[in-house]
N, C-alpha and C positions, 0 to 999 in steps of 0.2 A: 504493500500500500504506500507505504513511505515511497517507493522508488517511483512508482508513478506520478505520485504529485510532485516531486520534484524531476519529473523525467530523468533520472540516472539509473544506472545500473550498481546495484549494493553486492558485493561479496560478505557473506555473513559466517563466518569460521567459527565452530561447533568443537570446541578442543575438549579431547578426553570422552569422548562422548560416552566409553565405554563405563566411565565412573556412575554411568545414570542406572546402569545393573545391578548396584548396589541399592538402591531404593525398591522399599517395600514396594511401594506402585508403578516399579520400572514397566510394567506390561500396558498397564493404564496409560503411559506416559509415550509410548513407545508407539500406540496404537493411533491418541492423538495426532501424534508430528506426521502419522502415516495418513491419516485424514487430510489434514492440512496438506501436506503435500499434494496427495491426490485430486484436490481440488483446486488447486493453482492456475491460472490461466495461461500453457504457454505459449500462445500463439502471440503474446503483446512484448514485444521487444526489450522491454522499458522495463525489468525487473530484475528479482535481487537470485544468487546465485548459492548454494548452501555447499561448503567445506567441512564435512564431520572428518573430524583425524583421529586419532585414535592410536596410542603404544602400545597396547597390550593387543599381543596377536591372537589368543583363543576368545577372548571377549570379542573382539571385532569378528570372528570368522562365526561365533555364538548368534551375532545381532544379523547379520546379512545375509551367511547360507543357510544356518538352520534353523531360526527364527523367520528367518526371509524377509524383515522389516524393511519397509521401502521399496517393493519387489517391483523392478521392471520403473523403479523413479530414480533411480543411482544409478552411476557408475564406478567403478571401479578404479582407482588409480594406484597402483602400485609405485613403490618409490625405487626406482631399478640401481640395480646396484652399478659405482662405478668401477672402471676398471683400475687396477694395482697400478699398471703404470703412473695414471691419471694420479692416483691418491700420492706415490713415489715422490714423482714430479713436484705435486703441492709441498711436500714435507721439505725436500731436498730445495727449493725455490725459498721458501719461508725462513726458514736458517741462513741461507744464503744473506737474506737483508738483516738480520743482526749480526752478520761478521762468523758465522759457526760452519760447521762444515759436518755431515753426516755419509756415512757408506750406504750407498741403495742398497746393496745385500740386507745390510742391518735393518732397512726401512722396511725391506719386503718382508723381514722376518715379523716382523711385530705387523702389517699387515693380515697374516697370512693368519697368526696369534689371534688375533681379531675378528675375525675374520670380512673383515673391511667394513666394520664399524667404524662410522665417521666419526661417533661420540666419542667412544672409546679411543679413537686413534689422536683427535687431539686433546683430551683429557689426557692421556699417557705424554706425547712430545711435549706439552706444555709442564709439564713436571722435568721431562729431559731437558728442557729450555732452562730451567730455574738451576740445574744441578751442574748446567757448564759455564764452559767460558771459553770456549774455542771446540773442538774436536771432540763428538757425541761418538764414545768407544760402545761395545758390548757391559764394561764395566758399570755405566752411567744409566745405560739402558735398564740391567737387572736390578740396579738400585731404584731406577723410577721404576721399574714393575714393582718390588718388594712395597714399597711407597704407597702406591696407587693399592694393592691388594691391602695393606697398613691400614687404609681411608675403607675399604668396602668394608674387609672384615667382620665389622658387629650386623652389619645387614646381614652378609651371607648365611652368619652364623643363627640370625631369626630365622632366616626359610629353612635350614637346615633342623632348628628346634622343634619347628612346626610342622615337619614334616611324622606320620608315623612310622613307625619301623617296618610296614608292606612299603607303604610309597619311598623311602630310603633304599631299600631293596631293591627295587624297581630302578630307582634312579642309577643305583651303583652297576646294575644291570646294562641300563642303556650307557653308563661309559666305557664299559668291559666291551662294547659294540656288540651287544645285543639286540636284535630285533624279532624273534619271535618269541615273545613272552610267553604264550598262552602254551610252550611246546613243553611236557611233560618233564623233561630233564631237567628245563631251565626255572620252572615250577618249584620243582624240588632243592634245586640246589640254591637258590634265591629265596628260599620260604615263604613262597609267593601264595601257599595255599591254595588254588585255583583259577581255574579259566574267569568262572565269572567275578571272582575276588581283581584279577590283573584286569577287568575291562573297569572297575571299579578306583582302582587305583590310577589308572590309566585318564580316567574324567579329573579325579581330584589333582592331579599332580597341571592337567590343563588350566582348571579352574584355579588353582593357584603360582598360573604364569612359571611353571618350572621348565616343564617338557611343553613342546608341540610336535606335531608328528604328520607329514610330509606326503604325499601324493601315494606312494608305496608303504604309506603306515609304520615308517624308519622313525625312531624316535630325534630330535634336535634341540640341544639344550638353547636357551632364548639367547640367555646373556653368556658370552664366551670368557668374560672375567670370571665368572663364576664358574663354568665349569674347568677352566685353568686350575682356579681354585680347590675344587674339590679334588681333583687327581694329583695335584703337588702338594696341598696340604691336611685336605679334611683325609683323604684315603691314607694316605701314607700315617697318620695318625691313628687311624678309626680301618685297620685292613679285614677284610671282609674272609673270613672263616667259613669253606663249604660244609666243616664237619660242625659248625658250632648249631646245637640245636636251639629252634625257635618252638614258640607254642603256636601249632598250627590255627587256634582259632586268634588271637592278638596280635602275633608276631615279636612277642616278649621274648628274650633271650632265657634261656632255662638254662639253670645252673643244677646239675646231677652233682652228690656225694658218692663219693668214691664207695666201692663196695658196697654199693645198695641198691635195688632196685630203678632203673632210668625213668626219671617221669617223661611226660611226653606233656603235658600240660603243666600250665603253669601254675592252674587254680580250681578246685572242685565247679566254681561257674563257666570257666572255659571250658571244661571238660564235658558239661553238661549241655552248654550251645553249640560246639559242636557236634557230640552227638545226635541230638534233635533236628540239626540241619543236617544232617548226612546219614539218616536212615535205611537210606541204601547201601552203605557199606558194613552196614553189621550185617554180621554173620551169625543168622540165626538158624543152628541145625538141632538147638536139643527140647524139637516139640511133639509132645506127646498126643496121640487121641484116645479120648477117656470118654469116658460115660455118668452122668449126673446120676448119683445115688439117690438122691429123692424125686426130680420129676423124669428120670432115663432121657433126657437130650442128650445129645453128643456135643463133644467140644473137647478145644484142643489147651492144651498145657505146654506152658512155654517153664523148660527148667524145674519141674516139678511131676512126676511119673506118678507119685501116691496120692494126689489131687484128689478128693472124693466129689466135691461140689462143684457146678457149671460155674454161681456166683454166690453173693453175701446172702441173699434173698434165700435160696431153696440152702443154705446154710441154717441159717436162724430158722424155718420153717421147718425143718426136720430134728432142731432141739429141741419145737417146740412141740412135736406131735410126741415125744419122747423117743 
């Protein structure tokens, strides 16, 4: 409306759009804007043009492919990545005007590190910029990486807290370069509990911006700091044990005493949720078929051969006839 009465054309930038998922009435809200758009007039020249951006990749892929909000009123614009050279170049140019001098190798290496994250790449030189004064060595460089990881640290270490110990498993999985989670072996030796347990963990590790996972369902960690991170320092700390047992219903690590019987859970309540969800894998061979000594029905007896009664009922009824 505004652009018409002043005949201009308005660009109206939508940042973060994906923080609106966080609201209780994100559906309500979402549904709206979808109204409104839809009812737009565009055949009039003279109007305003909407830019939703958006950082967080699974929330944005959440709101457009499988929400499908906006369907057939958006496009698409992906931010294409540039080429190493390209980025090289910038680095090697930019030093150049404060008198410094850097090896392309070096530049491609931390590139590559990056994986040609622009945030990331001058967040990192501009720290390498602070720690010289002529000639950026590999020395300079590992000091502003140890620096720059110094600065994330407490972050990583909250996603890392928040994580549970299926979706940590999972994670440490996809840096071992795993990709078929749901495959029996990797089930077991990840304490992964199950198929439909890993499509579950699999949602929440999305939902909390950790993993995304890529046209052929290949897991990709978001932030390449962080997962630098985790293989140089959280893994090398925290190394991942095939034989160490977990409680298959929580994912608790179980600690057995020596000389005693192996638990397999961690707690009389784990033990009993999973049983109850896994029904089908007890092995029930010791059941009997008996005969009701007060009304003669048949029925069967699970673990118990000398059973006299069907139930409580012709129980008590047959004490009480004497």
């Amino acid at each position: 409306r505004i652009a018409q009465e002043q005949g201009k054309s308005y660009y109206v930038i939508l940042e973060d759009i994906h923080n609106l998922l966080r609201m209780d009435e994100c559906e309500d809200v979402f549904k709206e804007m979808n109204r409104l758009f839809s009812e737009r007039d565009y055949s009039n020249q003279v109007s305003s043009s909407y830019l939703m951006i958006g950082s967080h990749v699974n929330a944005m892929k959440l709101i457009f492919e499988e929400k499908k909000y906006f369907y057939r009123q958006v496009e698409y614009l992906p931010l294409t990545s540039l080429d190493e050279r390209d980025i090289i170049d910038y680095i090697v140019k930019g030093f150049m005007v404060s008198g410094k001098v850097i090896d392309k190798n070096l530049a491609l290496g931390a590139c590559k590190l990056f994986r040609s994250d622009l945030w990331r790449i001058n967040h990192f030189f501009s720290i390498c910029d602070s720690m010289s004064k002529g000639y950026i060595n590999e020395t300079i460089l590992m000091d502003a990486l140890r620096a720059m990881i110094a600065i994330h640290e407490p972050h990583f270490k909250a996603v890392v807290n928040d994580l549970t110990d299926h979706q940590l498993s999972l994670l440490k999985a996809a840096l071992d370069g795993v990709t078929k989670f749901s495959a029996s072996d990797v089930i077991e030796r990840y304490g992964l509990n199950s198929s439909a347990n890993v499509r579950r963990v699999k949602d929440a590790l999305r939902k909390k911006e950790v993993l995304t996972f890529n046209e052929k369902e290949e897991p990709v960690l978001l932030d390449p700091l962080f997962e630098y991170w985790m293989n140089k320092y959280y893994c090398e700390k925290h190394p991942y044990d095939p034989n160490q047992k977990k409680c298959p219903a929580c994912g608790t690590v179980i600690k057995n005493t020596p000389h005693k019987r192996e638990k397999k859970f961690c707690s009389d309540k784990c033990r009993m949720a999973w049983w109850n969800t896994h029904q089908d894998t007890v092995h029930r061979k010791a059941y009997y078929n008996l005969t009701c000594k007060y009304c003669g029905k048949e029925f069967k007896s699970y673990g118990n051969k000398n059973r006299k009664y069907c139930c409580r009922a012709c129980y008590v009824a047959s004490r009480q006839a004497g």
